[in-house]
N, C-alpha and C positions, 0 to 999 in steps of 0.2 A: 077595258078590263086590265087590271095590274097584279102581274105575274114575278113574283121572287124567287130567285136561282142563287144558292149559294153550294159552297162546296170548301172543302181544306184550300184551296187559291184558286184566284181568279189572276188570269194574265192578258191584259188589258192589251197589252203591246204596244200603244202608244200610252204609255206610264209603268212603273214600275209595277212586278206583284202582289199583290195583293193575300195577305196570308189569312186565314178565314171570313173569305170575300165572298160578296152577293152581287147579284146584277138585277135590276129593277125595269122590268118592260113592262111598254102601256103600247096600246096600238100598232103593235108591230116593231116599235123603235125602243132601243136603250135610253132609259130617262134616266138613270143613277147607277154607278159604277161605286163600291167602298165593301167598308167591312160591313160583315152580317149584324154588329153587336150595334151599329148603327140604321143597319138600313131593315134589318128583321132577318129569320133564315128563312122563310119562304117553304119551295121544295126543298130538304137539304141533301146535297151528295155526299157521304161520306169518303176519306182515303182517295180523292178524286180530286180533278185538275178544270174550271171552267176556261175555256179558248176561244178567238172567235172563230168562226166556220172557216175552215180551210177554203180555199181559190186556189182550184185546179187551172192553171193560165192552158193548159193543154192537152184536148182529149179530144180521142175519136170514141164515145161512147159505145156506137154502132157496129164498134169492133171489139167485144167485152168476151165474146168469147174464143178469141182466133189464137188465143195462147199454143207457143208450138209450131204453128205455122211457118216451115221454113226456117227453123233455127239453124244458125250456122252459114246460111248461103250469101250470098255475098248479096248489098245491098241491090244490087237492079236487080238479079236473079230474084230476091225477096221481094221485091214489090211486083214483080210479074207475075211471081204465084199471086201476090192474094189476091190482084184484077181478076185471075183468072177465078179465083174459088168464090170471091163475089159475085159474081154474074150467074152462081150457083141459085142463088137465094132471090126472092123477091120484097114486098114492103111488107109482111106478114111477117117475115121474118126479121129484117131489120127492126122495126119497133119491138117484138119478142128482144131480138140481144140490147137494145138499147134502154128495155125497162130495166133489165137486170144491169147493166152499165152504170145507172144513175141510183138502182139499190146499193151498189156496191160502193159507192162515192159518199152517200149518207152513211155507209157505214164505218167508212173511214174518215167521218168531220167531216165531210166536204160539204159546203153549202152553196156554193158555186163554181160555174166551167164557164172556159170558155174552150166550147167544142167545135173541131171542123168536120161536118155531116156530111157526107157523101151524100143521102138519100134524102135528108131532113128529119129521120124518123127520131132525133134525139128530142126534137123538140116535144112531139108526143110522149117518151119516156121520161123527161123530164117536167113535165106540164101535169102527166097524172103523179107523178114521185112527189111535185113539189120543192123542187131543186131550182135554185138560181141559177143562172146563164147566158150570155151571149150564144148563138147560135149560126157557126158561121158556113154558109151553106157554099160547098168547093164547087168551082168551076174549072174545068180542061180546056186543053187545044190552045191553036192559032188563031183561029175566027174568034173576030170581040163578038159578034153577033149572034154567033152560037153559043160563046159561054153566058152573055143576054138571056138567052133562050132556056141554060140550060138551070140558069139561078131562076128564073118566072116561072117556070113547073115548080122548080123544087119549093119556090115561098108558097104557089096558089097551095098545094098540098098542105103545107102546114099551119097556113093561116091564123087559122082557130085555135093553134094555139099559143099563137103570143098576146106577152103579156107585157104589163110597166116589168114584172118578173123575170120575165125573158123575152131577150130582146133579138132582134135580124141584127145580122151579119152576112159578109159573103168574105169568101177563100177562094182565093186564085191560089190554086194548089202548091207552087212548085215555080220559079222559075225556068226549070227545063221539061214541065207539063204545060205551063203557062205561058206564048208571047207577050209581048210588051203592050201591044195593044190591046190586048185583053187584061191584061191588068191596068189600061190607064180607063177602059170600059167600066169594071170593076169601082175604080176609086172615082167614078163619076153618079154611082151611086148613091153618093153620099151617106154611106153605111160603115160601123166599125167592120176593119178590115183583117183579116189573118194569114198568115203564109210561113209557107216553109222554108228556111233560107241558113245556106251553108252549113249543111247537117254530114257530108261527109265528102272527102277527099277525091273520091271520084266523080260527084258533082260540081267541085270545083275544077276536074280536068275537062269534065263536058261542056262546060259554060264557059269556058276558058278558050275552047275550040283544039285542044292538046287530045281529045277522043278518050283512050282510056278503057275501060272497063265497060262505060254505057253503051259505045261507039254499036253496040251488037243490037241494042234495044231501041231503036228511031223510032219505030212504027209506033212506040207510047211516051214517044217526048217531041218537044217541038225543034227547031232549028237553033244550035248556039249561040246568043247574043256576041260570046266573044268576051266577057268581061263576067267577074261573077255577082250574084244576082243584088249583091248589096249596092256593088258601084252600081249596077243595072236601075235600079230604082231610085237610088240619091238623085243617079241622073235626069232623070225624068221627072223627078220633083215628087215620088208616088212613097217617098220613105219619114213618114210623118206622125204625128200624136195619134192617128186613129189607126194606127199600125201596128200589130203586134207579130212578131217574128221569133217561131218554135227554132230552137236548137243553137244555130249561132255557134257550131262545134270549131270551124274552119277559118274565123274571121281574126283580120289581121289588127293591127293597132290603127292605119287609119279608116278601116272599116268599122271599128269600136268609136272612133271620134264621129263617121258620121253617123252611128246609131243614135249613140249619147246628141249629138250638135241638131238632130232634126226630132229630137225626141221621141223615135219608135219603142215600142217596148218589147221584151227579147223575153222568151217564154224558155225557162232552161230545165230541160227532162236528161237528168245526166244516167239513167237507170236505160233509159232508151238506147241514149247513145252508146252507152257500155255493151250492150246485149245486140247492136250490130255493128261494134267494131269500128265505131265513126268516129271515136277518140272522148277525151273530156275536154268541156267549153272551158275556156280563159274567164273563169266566172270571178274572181279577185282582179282582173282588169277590167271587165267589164261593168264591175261593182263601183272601181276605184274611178273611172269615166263618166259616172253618173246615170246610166244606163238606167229607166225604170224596168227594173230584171224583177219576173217573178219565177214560179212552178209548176213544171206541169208535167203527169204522168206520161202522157203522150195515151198509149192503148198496149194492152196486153198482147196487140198484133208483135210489137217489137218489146216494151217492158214485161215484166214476168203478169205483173197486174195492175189495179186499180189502186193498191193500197201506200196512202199517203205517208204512211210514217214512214216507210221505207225509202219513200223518196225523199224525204226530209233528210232521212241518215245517209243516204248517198252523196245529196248535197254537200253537205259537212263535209263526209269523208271524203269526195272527188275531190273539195278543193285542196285541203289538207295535202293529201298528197299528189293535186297537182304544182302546189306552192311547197311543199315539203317544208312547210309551217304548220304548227297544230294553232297560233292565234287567227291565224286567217280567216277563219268564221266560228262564230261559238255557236251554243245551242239557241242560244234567244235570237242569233241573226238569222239560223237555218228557220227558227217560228217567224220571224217576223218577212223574210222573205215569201213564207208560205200562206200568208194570210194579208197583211196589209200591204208586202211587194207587189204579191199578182194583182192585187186590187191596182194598181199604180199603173201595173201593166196594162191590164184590160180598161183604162180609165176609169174605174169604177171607186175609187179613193174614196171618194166625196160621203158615198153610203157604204158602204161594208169594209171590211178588215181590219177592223180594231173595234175596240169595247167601251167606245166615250157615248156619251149625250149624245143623241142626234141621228144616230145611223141605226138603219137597220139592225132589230136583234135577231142574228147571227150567230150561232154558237156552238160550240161543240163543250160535251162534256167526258172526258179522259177520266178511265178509273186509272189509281195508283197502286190500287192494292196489291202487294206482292210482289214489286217492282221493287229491286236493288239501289233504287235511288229514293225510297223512303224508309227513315225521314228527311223529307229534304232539303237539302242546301240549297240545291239550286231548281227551282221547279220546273224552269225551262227546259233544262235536259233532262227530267226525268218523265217528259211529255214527250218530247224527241228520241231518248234513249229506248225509253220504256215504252211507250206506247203503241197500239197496234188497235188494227179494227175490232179486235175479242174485246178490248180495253174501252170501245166507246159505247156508253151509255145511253147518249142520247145526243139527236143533232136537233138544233132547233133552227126555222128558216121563220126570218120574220113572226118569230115571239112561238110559234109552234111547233110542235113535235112533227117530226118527218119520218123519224128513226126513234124505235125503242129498242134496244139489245132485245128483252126477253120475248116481243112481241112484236112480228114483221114477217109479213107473207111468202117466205126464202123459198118455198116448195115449188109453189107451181110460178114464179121468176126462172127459176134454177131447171123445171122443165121442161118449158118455151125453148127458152134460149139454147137448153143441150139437143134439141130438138132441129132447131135452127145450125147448128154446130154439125150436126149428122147429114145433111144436107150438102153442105159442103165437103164433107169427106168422102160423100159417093159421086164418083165420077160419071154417073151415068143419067144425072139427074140433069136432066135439059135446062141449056141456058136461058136466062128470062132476062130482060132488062129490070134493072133494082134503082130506080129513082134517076137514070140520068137524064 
């Protein structure tokens, strides 16, 4: 069946804008990209912007609603709490916050994540959503055999619901969650891989062996390698194409060469790192190295939320005035970071994040109405400027609707999950194990 989407532009990303553009899907895939006055208007958007689907490169779904949590406290203090406030909840509950996690991702563009799942329940929320994904299911500890152990529960659970759609992953959490052996366990999997790596200053003293701030918390980290976790894995040969690495706040210039020289891709959530104090990434050298850099919310645990445009506009703006250059990224690098970067990132290039022939249709559709930047000069910033999840009309994942603004089940998403939310706020509510 052949589906026509036009709208006031279409922003292809790999070609220039397109100013009263259509997009032409057959079987799921983009078969023509051009003007409407050529290719027909199909559906048409008016005052609106068509984009491809956002690529969130990083999200903990399963945490969509822990906004709050610990604001303020310092980073190990903050990750103690939320061990502790998870263990509140069991897998009822995580798929409850995980549905509303991946509602909220269609509703801000998003037509693909790559998620790290604590429990695996994202795969469930994203499987009944209909949401694209990598799904990379974290493992803990010293023992390779137990974090084995603890990845083979968490796939048999989720089985049934992978797809060519969404695909397995595994996450060895953390360098200073993770030994070495367990992450060379891990990348013997032979499964795209995810991890967290040099996200703040004080994980740089711990893995350094200098102690630090962590030095209080052993009992939920493993033993310091001694060096930090980037050389940690160059060295072992584990820092490669199927490697994508959240945050990257703390990395030096020849830890940027060996990201860039072994081709890992570096998932940059600067809304995250601002809101616990772990600095802004070297995202203009990192860029300048050749780094496959995408975007990723991270989770409402540490960002305020889900919502992509704001991450976009932080992008921009970190670098900006981490460069105290306003050229250093424009509005069309922050979109194209946000769409065909993460694609780069998560491997996934080849089929989603741009708007040609051949790939997955993918898409999001941005109203303009009312927005300060029309008429516009530049569409790109006035996607990025203006734009906001109220703004998005429609997401579409492989040629279908996922997300309609006026029509989408927010009620009982919105009371699952606050349900699930309250749970963790009573302290009296007996701990269960939650997917480990």
């Amino acid at each position: 069946m052949i589906r026509i989407i036009s709208a006031d532009w279409v922003l292809p990303v790999e070609g220039a804008p397109i100013e009263n553009g259509a997009v032409v899907v057959e079987d799921g895939r983009v078969v023509a990209v051009g003007s409407a006055s050529e290719l027909g208007e199909g559906e048409r958007f008016e005052d609106a912007a068509i984009v491809p689907g956002f690529v969130n490169a990083h999200t903990h779904l399963e945490y969509a609603v822990y906004s709050g949590f610990g604001d303020g406290l310092g980073f190990a203090r903050w990750i103690a709490l939320h061990v502790e406030r998870k263990r509140r909840i069991g897998w009822d509950e995580f798929v409850a916050i995980a549905r509303l996690g991946a509602a909220e991702c269609l509703a801000s563009g998003v037509t693909t994540v790559g998620d790290c799942s604590f429990s695996g329940a994202t795969a469930v929320g994203c499987d009944e959503l209909g949401l694209r994904g990598t799904i990379y299911l974290e493992v803990f500890g010293a023992d390779a055999e137990d974090a084995l152990r603890q990845f083979e529960t968490k796939r048999e659970r989720i089985e049934q619901h992978l797809s060519l759609r969404l695909r397995l992953g595994v996450s060895p959490h953390a360098p200073y969650t993770v030994s070495l052996e367990a992450y060379r366990a891990c990348a013997a999997l032979g499964l795209p891989v995810a991890t967290h790596l040099a996200e703040s200053a004080d994980e740089h003293e711990y893995l350094t062996g200098a102690g630090g701030a962590w030095a209080g918390y052993a009992e939920l980290l493993v033993e310091p390698p001694g060096t930090t976790g980037v050389r940690l894995l160059a060295g072992a040969g584990l820092l490669g194409p199927e490697l994508v690495a959240a945050h990257c706040v703390t990395v030096d210039d020849e830890e940027i060469a060996l990201l860039a020289g072994r081709g890992a891709g570096v998932a940059h959530c600067p809304r995250s790192n601002a809101a616990l104090g772990c600095g802004v990434a070297p995202l203009a050298a990192i860029r300048g190295a050749g780094v496959r850099v995408g975007i990723g919310t991270d989770s409402p645990a540490s960002a305020p939320s889900l919502d992509f445009f704001e991450e976009l506009r932080s992008v921009l703006l970190s670098a900006r005035a981490r460069e105290r250059r306003p050229d250093v990224l424009s509005a069309a690098d922050a979109l194209e970071l946000g769409t065909l970067g993460s694609a780069r990132a998560l491997g996934l290039d080849a089929e989603i994040g741009s708007l040609v022939p051949g790939k997955r249709a993918d898409l999001a559709v941005v109203s303009l109405a009312g927005s300060p930047y029309v008429p516009c000069e530049d569409p790109a910033a006035a996607v990025v400027f203006g734009g906001s999840p109220g703004c998005v009309l429609a997401t579409l994942v492989e040629g279908e609707d996922r997300y309609r603004r006026e029509v989408f089940p927010w009620q009982k998403l919105r009371s699952e999950a606050a349900s699930a939310r309250s749970r963790m706020l009573t302290s009296d509510v007996p701990a269960v194990a939650a997917g480990a």
